[in-house]
C-alpha positions as CSV (number, residue, x, y, z in Angstrom):
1,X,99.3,112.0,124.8
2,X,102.4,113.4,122.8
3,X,104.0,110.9,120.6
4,X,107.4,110.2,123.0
5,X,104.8,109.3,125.5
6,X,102.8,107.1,123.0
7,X,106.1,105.3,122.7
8,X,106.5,105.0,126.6
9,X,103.4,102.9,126.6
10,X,103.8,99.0,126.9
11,X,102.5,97.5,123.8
12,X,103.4,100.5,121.6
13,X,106.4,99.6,120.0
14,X,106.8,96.2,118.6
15,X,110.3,94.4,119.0
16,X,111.4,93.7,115.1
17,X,113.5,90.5,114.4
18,X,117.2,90.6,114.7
19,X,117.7,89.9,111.2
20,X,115.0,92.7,110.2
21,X,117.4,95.0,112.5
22,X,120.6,93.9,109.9
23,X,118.7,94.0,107.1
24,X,117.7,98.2,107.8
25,X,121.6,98.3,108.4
26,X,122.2,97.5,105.0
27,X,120.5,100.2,102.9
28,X,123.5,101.6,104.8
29,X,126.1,99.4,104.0
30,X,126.1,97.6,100.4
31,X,128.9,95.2,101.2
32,X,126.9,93.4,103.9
33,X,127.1,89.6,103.4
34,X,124.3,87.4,102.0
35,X,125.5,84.7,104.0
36,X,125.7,86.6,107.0
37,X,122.0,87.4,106.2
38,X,120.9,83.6,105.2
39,X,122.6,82.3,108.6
40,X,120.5,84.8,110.7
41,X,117.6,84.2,109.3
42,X,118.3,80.3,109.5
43,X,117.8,80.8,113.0
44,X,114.6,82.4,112.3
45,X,112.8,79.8,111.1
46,X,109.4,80.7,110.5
47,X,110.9,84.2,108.9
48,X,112.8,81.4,106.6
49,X,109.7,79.1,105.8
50,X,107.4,82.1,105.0
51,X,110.3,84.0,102.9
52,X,110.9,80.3,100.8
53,X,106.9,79.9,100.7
54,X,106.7,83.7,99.0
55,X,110.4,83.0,96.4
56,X,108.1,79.9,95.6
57,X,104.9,81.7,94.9
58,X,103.1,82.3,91.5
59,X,104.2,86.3,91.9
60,X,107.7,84.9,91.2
61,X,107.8,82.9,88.7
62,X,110.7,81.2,89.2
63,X,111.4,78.3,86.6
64,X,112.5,75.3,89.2
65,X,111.8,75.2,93.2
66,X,113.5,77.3,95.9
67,X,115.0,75.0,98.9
68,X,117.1,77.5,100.6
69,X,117.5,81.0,101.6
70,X,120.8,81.0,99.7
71,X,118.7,79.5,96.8
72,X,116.1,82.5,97.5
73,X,118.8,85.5,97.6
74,X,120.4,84.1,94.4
75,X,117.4,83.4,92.2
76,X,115.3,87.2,93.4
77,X,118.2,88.8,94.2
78,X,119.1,90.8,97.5
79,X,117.1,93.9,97.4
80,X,114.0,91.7,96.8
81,X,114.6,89.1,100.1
82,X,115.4,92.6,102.4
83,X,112.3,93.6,101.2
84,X,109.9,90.5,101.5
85,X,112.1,89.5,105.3
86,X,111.3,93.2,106.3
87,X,107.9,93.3,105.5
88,X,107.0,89.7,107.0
89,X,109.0,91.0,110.1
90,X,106.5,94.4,110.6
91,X,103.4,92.0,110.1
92,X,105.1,89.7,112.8
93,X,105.8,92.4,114.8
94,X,101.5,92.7,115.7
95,X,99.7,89.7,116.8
96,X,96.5,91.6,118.0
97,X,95.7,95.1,118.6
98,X,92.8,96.1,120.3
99,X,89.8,97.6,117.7
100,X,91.7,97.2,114.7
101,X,90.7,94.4,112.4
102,X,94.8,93.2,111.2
103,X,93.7,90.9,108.5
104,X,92.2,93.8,106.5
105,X,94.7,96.2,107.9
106,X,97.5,94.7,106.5
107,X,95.3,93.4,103.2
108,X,95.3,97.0,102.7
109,X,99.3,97.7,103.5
110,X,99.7,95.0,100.9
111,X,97.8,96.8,98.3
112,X,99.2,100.2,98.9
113,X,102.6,98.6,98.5
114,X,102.1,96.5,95.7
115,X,99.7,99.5,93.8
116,X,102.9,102.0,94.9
117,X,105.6,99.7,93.3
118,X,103.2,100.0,89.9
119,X,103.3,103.3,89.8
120,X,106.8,103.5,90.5
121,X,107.2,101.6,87.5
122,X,105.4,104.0,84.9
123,X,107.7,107.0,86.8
124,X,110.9,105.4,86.9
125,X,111.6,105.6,90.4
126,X,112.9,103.0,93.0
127,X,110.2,100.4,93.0
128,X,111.4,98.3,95.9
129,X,111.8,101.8,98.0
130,X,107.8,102.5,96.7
131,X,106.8,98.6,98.3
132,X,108.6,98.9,101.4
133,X,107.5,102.1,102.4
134,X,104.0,101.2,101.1
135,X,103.7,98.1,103.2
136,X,105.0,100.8,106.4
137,X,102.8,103.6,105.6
138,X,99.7,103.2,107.9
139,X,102.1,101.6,110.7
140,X,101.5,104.7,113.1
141,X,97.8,103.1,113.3
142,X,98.9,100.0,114.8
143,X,101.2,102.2,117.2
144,X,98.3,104.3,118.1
145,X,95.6,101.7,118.7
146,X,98.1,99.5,120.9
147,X,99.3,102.3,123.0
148,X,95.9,104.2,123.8
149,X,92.9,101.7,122.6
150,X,90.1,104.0,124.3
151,X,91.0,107.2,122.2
152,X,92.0,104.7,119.3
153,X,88.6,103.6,118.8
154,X,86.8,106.6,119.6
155,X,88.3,108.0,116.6
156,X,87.2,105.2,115.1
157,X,83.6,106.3,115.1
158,X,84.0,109.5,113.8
159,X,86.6,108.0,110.9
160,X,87.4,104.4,110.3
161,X,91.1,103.4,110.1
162,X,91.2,103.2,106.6
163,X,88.9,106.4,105.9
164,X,90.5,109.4,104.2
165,X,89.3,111.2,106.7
166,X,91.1,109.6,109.5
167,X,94.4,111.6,109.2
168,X,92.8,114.8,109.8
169,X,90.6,113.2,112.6
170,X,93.7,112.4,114.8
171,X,95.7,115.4,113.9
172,X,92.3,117.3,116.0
173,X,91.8,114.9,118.2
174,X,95.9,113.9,119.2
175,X,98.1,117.5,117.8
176,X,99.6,114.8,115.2
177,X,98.4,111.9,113.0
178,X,99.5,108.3,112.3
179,X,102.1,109.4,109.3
180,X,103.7,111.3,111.9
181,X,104.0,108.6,114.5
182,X,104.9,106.1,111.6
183,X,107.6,108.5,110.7
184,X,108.9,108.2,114.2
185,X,108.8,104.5,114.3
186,X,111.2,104.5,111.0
187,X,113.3,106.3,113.3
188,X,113.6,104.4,116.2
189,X,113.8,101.6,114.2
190,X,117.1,103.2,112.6
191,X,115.3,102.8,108.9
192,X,117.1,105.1,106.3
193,X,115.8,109.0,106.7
194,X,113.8,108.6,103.1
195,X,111.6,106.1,105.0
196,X,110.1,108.4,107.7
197,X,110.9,111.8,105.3
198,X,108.5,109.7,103.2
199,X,105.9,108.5,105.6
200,X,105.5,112.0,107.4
201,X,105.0,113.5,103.7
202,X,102.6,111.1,102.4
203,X,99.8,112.7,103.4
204,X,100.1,115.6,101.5
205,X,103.4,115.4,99.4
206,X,102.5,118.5,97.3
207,X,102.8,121.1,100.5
208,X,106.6,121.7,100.2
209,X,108.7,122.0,97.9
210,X,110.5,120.1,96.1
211,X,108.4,117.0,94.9
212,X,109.0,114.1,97.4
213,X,108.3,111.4,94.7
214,X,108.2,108.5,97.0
215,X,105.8,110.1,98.9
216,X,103.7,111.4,96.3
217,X,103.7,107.3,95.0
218,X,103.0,106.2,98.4
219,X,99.8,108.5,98.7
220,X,99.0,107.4,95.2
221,X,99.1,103.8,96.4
222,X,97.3,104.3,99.7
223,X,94.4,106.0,97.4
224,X,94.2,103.2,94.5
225,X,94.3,100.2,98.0
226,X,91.5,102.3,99.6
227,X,89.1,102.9,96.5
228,X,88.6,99.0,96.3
229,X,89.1,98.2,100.4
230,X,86.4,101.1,100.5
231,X,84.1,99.4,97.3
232,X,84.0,103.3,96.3
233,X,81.8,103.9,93.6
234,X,82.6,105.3,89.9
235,X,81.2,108.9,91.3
236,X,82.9,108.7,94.3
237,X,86.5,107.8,92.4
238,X,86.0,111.0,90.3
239,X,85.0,113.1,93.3
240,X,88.4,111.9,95.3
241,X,90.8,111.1,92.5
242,X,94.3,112.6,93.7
243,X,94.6,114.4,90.0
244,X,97.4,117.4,91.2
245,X,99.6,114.3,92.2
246,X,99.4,112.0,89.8
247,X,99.9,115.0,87.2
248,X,102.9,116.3,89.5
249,X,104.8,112.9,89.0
250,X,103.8,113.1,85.3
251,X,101.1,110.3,84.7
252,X,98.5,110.7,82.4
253,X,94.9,111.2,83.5
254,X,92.6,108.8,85.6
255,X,95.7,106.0,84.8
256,X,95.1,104.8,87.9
257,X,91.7,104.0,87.1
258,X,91.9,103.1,83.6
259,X,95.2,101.6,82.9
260,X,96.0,100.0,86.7
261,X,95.2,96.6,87.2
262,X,93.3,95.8,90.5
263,X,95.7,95.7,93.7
264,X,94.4,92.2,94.3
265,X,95.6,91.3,90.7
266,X,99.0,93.0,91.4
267,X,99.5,91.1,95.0
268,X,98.6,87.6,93.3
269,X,100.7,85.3,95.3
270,X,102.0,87.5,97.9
271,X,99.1,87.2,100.6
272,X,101.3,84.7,101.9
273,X,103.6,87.7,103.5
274,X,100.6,89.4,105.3
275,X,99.6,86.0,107.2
């Protein structure tokens, strides 16, 4: 099946929120109004209660409690609500997809994105750009299982979702993989072209030139969510650690190892967003 007919099928492509669809409008368009925003997701209320549950949650550490999402914008700031509304609004978007287990699907979206925005700390680049596009990354999965279950979980036998393996297993078995149907989704969803440039690329950000950094975080992050969703072991981390990218975005050796604090640690108070 090519990927336009993958996105013919049914339960392939999941309808985002309204406000999700203004938020992606405003990496476009900086003047857009925070109260525009705050009345449409007042009419979204569980997007509102979980979005107030996460501004209140330890990861925060706000000094006195949130009540509102004007009270939320104002005390994290715009960029972070876009990206906490738009990442509660992908996990929304899936209520069940046949032969995928979501609760540790999205565990491990939450760690690549929270391990991405780490490392896009020690580089310098755009942190909130590194935990968006981490928590979207391994999207194309969901696509794939919903919209052909059959040839979703035979590929699950010969690699596991969240297997290294797995890209090269579907790029075989289906002529593409599920960065390149992710990427596709970022398009039709009218995300920003860094998003699916980014998500296409993460697979292998060193093959063309020049650096996509995002990308090269993004696999970085993926890596660091599946050495502990994975339990790899200390030979096992030095046999697979992604060395020519880490050194082409400049970090020191095994930093992700040594110096990186356990995704788990880093999402502390943010599981609410993948409930």
């Amino acid at each position: 099946m090519q990927i336009e007919a993958l996105f013919q099928q049914p339960h392939a492509l999941p309808t985002a929120p309204k406000v999700v669809d203004e938020l992606v409008r405003s990496f476009d368009n900086p003047a857009i109004s925070t109260e525009d925003i705050a009345r449409q997701l007042g009419a979204d209320p569980a997007l509102s209660a979980k979005l107030l549950r996460l501004a209140n949650s330890a990861y925060y550490h706000v000094s006195h409690s949130i009540g509102t999402v004007e009270d939320a914008v104002l005390m994290l700031g715009f960029v972070t609500v876009r990206t906490l509304v738009i990442s509660s609004g992908l996990v929304n978007g899936y209520k069940a997809v046949p032969g995928l287990n979501l609760p540790q699907f999205w565990r491990y979206s939450l760690h690549s994105a929270v391990s991405a925005r780490w490392i896009a700390r020690q580089t310098g680049d755009n942190q909130d750009l590194a935990f968006t596009i981490g928590m979207m990354h391994a999207i194309g999965q969901l696509v794939i299982h919903a919209a052909m279950p059959e040839q979703a979980m035979q590929l699950d036998k010969i690699a596991p979702p969240l297997d290294a393996r797995r890209l090269d297993a579907e790029r075989v078995s289906l002529g593409y993989n599920y960065a390149d149907v992710g990427a596709e989704l970022a398009r039709r969803w009218k995300f920003p072209p860094t998003f699916a440039a980014t998500i296409a690329a993460f697979p292998d950000p060193l093959i063309k030139a020049p650096l996509n950094r995002l990308a090269a975080i993004v696999h970085l992050g993926a890596w660091r969510a599946r050495v502990d969703e994975n339990a790899l072991s200390n030979e096992e981390i030095i046999a697979c650690y992604p060395s020519d990218v880490a050194e082409s975005l400049g970090l020191p050796p095994s930093v992700l190892v040594d110096k990186m604090p356990p995704p788990a640690e880093l999402s502390a108070g943010l599981e609410e967003l993948v409930k």
